[in-house]
Every structure is written in C-alpha cells, then in structure tokens.
C-alpha positions as CSV (number, residue, x, y, z in Angstrom):
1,X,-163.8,67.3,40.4
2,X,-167.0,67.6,37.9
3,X,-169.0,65.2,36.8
4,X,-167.7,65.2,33.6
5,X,-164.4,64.8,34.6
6,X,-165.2,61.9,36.8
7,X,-167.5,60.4,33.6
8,X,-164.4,60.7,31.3
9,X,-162.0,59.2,34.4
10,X,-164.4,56.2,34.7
11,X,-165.1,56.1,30.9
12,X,-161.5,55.2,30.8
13,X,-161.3,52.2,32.6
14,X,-165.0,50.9,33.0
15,X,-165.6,48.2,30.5
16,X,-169.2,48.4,31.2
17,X,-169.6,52.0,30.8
18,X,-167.6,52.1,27.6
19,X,-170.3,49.6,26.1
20,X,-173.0,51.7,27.3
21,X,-171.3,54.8,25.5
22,X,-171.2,52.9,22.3
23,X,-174.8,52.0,22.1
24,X,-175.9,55.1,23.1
25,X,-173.3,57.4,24.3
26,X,-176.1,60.7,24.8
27,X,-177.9,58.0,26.5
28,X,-174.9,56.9,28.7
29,X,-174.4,60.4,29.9
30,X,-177.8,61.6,30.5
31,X,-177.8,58.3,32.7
32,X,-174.4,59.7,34.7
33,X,-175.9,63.2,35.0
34,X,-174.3,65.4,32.9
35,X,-175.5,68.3,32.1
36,X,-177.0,69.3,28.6
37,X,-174.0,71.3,28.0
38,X,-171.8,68.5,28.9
39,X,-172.9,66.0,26.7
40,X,-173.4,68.8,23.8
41,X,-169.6,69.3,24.0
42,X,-168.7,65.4,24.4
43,X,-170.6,64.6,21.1
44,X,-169.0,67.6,19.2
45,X,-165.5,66.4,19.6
46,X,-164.6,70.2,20.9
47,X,-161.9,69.2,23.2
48,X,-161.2,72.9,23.9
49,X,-164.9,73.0,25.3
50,X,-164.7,69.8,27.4
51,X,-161.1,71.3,29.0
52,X,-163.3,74.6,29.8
53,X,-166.2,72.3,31.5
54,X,-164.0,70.3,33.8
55,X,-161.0,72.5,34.4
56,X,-158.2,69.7,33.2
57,X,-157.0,68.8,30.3
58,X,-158.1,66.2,28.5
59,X,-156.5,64.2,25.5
60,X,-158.5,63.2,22.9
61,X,-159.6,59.7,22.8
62,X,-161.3,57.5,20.6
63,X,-162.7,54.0,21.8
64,X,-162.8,51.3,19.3
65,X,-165.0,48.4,19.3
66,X,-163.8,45.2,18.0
67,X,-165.9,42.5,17.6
C-alpha cells in the first residue's frame, strides 16, 4: 500500500489526524511523509490524480468541522 493510501485510510478514522489536516493539512502531510507530488494532488481536489498515486480508488471526501 502507499503512503498516501495509508494517510487517506487513517485520515478516515483518526480524529487526531483529521484535526491536524484542518489546521494545516500541507503541514499534516509533510509530517506523514508524503511526497511533494502527493500532497500537490491532495490539495488540488484531482481525484483522478490521487487514484493514479495510490493505485485504488478513492471517493471524494470532504471533512467538516463543527464547532
């Protein structure tokens, strides 16, 4: 599995991490390791880019944070 894959796997269910991503999501993944690339395509929203980097596909997902 890549990295990415396993960032968006955790991202999913890791409160913490999903924090983290708000504040500062280039941050968050620069922190995990990702590769330039990686994050590039995370933060454009090109979901056909982010399938192509970790070989699965994804579905799109927005988090929300409520105060």
């Amino acid at each position: 599995m890549s990295k990415l894959a396993q960032f968006i796997e955790e991202l999913a269910t890791n409160t913490d991490l999903q924090q983290q991503y708000l504040a500062d999501a280039a941050g968050t993944m620069q922190a995990y390791g990702l590769a330039q690339n990686e994050i590039d395509a995370v933060l454009s929203g090109d979901k056909a880019q982010v399938e192509q980097l970790t070989g699965k596909s994804v579905k799109a997902v927005m988090f929300y944070h409520i105060p």
